[in-house]
C-alpha positions in Angstrom: 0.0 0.0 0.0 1.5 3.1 -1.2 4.9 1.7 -1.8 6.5 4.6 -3.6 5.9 6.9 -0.6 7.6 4.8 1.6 10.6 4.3 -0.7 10.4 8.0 -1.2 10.8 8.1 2.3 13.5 6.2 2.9 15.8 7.4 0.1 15.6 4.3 -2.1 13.5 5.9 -5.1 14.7 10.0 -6.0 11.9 12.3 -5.5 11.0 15.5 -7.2 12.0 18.9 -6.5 8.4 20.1 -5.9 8.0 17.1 -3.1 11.3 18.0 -1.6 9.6 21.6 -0.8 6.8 20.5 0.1 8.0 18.1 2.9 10.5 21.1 3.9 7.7 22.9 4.1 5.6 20.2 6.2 8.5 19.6 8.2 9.1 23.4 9.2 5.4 24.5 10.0 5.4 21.3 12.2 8.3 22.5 14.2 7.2 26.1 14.2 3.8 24.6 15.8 5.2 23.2 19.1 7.3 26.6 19.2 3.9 28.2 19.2 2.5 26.1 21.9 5.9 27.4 24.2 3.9 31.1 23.2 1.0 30.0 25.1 2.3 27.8 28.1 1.9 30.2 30.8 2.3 28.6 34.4 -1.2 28.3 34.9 -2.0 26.6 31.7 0.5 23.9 32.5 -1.4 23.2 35.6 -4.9 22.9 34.6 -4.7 24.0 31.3 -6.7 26.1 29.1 -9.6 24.5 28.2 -11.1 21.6 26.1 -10.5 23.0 22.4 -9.0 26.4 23.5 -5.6 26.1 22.4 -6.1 27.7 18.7 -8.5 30.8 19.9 -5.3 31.4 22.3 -3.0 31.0 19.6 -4.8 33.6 17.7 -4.7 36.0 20.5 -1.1 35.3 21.6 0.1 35.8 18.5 -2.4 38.3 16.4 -2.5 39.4 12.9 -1.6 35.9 11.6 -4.0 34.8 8.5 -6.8 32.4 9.9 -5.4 29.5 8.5 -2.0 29.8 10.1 -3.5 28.6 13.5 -3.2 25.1 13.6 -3.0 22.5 16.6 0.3 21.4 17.6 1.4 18.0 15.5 1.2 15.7 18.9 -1.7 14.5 21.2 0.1 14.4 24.3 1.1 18.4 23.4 -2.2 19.1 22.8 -3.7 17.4 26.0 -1.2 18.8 28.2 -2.3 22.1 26.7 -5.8 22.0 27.0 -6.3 20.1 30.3 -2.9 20.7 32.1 -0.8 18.0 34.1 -4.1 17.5 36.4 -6.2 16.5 33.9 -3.8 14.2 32.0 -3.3 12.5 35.0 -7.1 11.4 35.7 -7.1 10.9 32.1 -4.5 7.7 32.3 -6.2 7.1 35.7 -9.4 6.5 34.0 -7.7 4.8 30.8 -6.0 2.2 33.2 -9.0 2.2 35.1 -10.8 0.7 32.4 -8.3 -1.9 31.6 -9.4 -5.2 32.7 -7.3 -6.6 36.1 -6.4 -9.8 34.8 -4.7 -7.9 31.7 -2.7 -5.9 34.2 -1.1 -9.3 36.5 -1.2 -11.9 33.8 0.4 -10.1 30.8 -0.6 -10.5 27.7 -0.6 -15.0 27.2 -3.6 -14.6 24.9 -3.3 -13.6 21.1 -7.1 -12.8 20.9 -6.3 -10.2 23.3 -2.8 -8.5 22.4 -4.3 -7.3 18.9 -7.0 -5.1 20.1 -4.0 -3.9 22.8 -1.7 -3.8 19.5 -4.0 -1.5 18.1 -4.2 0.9 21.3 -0.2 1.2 20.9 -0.3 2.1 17.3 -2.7 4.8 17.6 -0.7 5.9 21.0 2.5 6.4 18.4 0.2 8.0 15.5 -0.4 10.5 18.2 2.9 11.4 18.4 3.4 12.7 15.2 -0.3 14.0 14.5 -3.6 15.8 16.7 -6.3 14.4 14.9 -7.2 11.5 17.7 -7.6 14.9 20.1 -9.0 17.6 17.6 -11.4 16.0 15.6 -14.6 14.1 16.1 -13.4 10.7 13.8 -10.4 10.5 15.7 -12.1 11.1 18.9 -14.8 8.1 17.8 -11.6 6.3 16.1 -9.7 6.3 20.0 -12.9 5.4 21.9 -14.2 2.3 19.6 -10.5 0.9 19.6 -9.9 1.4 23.0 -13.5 -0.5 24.0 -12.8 -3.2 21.3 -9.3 -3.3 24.0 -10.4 -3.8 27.2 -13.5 -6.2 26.2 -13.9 -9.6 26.4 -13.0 -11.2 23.0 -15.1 -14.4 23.8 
């Protein structure tokens, strides 16, 4: 599935000078996101944070006169939740998620192959969340986290 991308990536096949800039491009306004989130980290925000979908409004007033679509979220999940619910609310948010983990999951391991796939699935949107906000910002990632994460800690049989 999309092999040329990936050998793109990698070096193996040459790509063209348009893609070079626009990955350079990608790349840079990436960066230049999390130094945006450093704009508006006050000391209070990193505490309890500034509100569920407040980060871009913020963004807008921290840094004014910007083009509407220059405000975009910051490229990682964890970023963004530390952002918009501060340490206290990230904290009772893995609370909850391990909450919701079954016990025997938690002191047996994970012996059962009908049960590490759903768990597999957990991790791999856990690392797509490191590179993009989607699984916090919008509604279809928000739906996408909750349905794998139940499919996770049910009972496969």
């Amino acid at each position: 599935i999309a092999g040329s991308i990936w050998l793109e990536r990698f070096g193996v096949v040459t790509v063209s000078a348009e893609q070079q800039r626009l990955e350079a491009l990608s790349t840079s306004e990436r960066l230049l996101s999390f130094h945006e989130a450093e704009v508006v980290l006050k000391p209070r925000t990193i505490g309890i944070g500034l509100g569920l979908g407040n980060f871009v409004p913020s963004l807008a007033r921290a840094i004014p006169n910007q083009p509407s679509y220059a405000y975009q979220p910051v490229h990682a999940v964890l970023v963004m939740a530390l952002l918009e619910i501060g340490i206290l609310g990230v904290v009772f948010l893995v609370w909850f998620l391990y909450s919701l983990l079954p016990k025997q999951i938690i002191r047996q391991g994970m012996s059962d192959i009908l049960k590490l796939y759903p768990i597999s699935l957990v991790v791999m949107l856990l690392l797509i969340g490191l590179f993009d906000h989607y699984l916090w910002t919008s509604y279809f990632g928000q739906s996408l986290w909750w349905v794998v994460f139940g499919l996770a800690v049910s009972d496969p049989t």
